[in-house]
N, C-alpha and C positions, 0 to 999 in steps of 0.2 A: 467684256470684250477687250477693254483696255490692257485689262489685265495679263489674258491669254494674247498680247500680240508682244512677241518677242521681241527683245532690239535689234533696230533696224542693220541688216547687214553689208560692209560696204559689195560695189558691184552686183546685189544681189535687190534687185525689183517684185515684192510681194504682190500677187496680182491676185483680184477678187469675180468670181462673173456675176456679173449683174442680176442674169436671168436665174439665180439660185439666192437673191436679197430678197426678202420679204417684203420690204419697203425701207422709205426715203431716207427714214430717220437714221435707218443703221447703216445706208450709203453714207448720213452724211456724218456717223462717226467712227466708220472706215475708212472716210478720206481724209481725218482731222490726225489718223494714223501716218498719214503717208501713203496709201495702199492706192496701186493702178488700177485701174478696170479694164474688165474687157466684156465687149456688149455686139451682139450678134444683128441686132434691128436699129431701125431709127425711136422704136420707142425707149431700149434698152438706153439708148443714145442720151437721149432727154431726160432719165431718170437722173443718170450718172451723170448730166451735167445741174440739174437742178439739187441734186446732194453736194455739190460744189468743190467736183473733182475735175481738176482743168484740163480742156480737151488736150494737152501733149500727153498727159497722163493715161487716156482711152484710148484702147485697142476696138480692131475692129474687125472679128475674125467670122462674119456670115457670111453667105453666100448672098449676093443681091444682083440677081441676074438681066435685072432693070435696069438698075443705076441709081434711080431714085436712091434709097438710100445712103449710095456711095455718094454720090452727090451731096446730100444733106452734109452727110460728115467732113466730105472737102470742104464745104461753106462756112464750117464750124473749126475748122482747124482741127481735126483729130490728129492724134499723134503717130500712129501707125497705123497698117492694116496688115492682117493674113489673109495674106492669098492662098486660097484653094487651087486653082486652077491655073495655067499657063492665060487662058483668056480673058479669066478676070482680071488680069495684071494688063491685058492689053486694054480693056474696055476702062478701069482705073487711070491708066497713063492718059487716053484720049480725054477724058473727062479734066482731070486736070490740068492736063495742056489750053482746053478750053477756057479756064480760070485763073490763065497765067501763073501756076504754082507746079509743081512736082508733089508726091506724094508719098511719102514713107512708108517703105513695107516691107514686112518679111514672108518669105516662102515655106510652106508648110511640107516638109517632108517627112519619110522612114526615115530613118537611119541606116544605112546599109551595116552589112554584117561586118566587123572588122575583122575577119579571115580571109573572105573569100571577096571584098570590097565589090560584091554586085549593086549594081545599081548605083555607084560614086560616078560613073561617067553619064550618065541621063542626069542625074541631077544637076552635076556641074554644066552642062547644056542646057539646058532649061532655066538656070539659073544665069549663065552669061546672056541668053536671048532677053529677059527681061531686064537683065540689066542695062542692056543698050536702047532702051523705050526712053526717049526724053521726057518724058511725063512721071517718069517712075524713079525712085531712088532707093534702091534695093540695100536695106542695110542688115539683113542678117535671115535667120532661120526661127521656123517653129513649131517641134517635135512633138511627140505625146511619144510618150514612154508607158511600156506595161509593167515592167516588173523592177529591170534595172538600168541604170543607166549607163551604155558603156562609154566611157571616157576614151576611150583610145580610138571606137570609131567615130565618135564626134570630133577629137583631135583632127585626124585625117584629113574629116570631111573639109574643115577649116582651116586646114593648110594647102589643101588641092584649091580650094576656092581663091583664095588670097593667092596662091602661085600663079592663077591666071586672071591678077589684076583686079579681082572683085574683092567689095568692101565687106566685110564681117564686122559689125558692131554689135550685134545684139543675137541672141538664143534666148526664147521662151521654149518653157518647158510646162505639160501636164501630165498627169499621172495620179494612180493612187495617193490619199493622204499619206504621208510621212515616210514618202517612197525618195526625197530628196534630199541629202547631207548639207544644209548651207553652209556647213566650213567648210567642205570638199568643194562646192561651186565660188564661193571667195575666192580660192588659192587658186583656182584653177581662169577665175574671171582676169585675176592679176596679174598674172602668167601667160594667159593666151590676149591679154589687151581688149579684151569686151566685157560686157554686162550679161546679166542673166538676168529673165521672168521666170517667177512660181506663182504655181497659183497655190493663193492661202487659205487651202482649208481649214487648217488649224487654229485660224483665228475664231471663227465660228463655234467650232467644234466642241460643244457641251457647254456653250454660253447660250442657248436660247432654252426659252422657256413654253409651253403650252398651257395654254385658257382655254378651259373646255368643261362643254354640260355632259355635268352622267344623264347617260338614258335608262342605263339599268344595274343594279347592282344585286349581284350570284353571293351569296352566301353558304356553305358550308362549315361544318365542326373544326376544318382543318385553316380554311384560308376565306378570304373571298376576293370575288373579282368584278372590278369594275369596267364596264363597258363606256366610255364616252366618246361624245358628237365625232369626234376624229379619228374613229374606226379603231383606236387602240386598245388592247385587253390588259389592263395591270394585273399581275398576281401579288397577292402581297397584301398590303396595308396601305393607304393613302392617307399621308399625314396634314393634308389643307383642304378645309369644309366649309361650307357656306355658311355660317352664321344667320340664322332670321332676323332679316332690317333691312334698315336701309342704306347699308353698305356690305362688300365684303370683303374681308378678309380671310386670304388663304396663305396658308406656309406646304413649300414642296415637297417632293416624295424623297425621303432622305430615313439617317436612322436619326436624327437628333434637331430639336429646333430649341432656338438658344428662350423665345418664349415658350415655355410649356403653357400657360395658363390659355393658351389657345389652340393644344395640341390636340387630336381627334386621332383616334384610330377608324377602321376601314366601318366597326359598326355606326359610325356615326352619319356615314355618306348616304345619300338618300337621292334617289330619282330626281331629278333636275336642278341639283346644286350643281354653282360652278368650281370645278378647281382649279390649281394649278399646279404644273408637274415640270418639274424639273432633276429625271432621276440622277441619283450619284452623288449632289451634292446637299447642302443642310446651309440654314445660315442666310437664306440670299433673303432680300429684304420683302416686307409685306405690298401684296398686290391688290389697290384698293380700285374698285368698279364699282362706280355712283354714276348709273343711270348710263349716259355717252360716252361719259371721262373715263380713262382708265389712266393711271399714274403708277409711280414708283413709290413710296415713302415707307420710310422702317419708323419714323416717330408718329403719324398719327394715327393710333390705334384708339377707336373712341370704346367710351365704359361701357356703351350699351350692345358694342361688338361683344367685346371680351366675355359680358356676362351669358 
């Protein structure tokens, strides 16, 4: 993961959601990255602050039609919120006028078309009413994009707004992985005087790994195929097998592993070994499971594995 995260780009906030982390460990080194969060509950809340990413960092973009939540998060200091709603931004402002603060937020819109700029005049209405909430400190936008991003009706939208006295400081953006040019939102963050969020897929994206029991394994003259605990079907070969002992070592689904003397082809898997799969890539270190523990280490591979 270290690996796969890019350098950091200026004006450009790489943002990760909580509710798609598997756990804490890898919050807490996506936040040793630099990476913002953004977390939809109060538990998502608590995760992301126990990985020890500091609430200016956490967004907070669910709906919480209680309060509760939103409350927890003002008490903690979060650093933004997306607002869905024209009333959640009213019921937000109340809340922390209650606690002597304002609250940091951005509004969640379309984009309008930039031909025909329907929809730029509601928005910028909607966006001046909640800016005049004392409670409220409305500092920007935040879009979801399907396919591209137009720049020129985002320009717009951010010149009408600023023409009538409102603050634009920030634009979060989602979308497909690798739907967003970070040089083209740099030059364009520098240029127009704000920041931009992304969320960062790409950090993610073919660094994790799967531990899993075969329950069944299909054999044919031509291939076979293995079924395990996590509903997956491999075709192909499965290069990391259980070993008889009391440890195991596995190497992932790849064409090459740099130890062969622990190499297994797909005849060798057997109903309720475990493996591990990591397709596409070779090379990543051995996965050892003693009993509770599960660790990383590429050096201790013991003789009674191997044999």
């Amino acid at each position: 993961m270290r690996a796969a995260a890019p350098p950091a780009v200026p004006g450009v906030h790489r943002i990760v959601r909580v509710r798609s982390i598997p756990g804490t460990a890898v919050l807490r080194l996506l936040a040793s990255q630099g990476v913002d969060a953004d977390v939809s509950s109060g538990a998502e809340m608590r995760r992301a602050l126990a990985a020890g990413i500091a609430p200016s960092a956490i967004g907070f973009s669910g709906v919480a039609r209680n309060g509760v939540a939103l409350a927890a998060a003002l008490d903690v200091g979060i650093g933004r919120f997306t607002l869905e709603l024209e009333e959640e931004g009213r019921l937000l402002s109340a809340l922390a006028l209650a606690r002597g603060t304002r609250a940091s937020a951005l509004l969640r819109v379309a984009l309008p078309d930039s031909h025909s700029g329907i929809g730029l005049a509601a928005i910028c209405a909607v966006y001046g009413r909640l800016s005049g909430l004392a409670g409220l400190e409305l500092q920007g936008l935040a879009i979801h994009v399907d396919a591209f991003l137009d720049f020129d009706a985002l320009r717009r939208l951010i010149a009408r707004l600023r023409a009538g006295g409102h603050r634009v400081d920030r634009v979060d953006l989602k979308g497909p992985p690798g739907i967003f040019n970070e040089a083209a939102l740099r030059a364009r963050a520098h240029s127009w005087r704000l920041a931009f969020g992304v969320e960062a897929a790409d950090i993610l994206a073919g660094t994790g790994i799967l531990l899993a029991r075969v329950l069944q394994v299909e054999r044919t003259p031509l291939h076979a195929r293995v079924l395990v605990d996590a509903a997956v079907v491999l075709p192909g070969r499965v290069r990391a097998v259980q070993p008889r002992g009391q440890h195991v070592i596995a190497r992932v689904v790849g064409l090459g592993s740099p130890d062969r003397s622990i190499e297994a082809g797909s005849e060798a898997v057997q109903r309720g070994d475990l493996v591990v799969l990591h397709p596409g890539q070779s090379g990543v270190p051995q996965l050892l499971v003693d009993g509770s523990r599960c660790e990383f280490d590429g050096d201790r591979l013991l003789g009674s594995a191997r044999a």
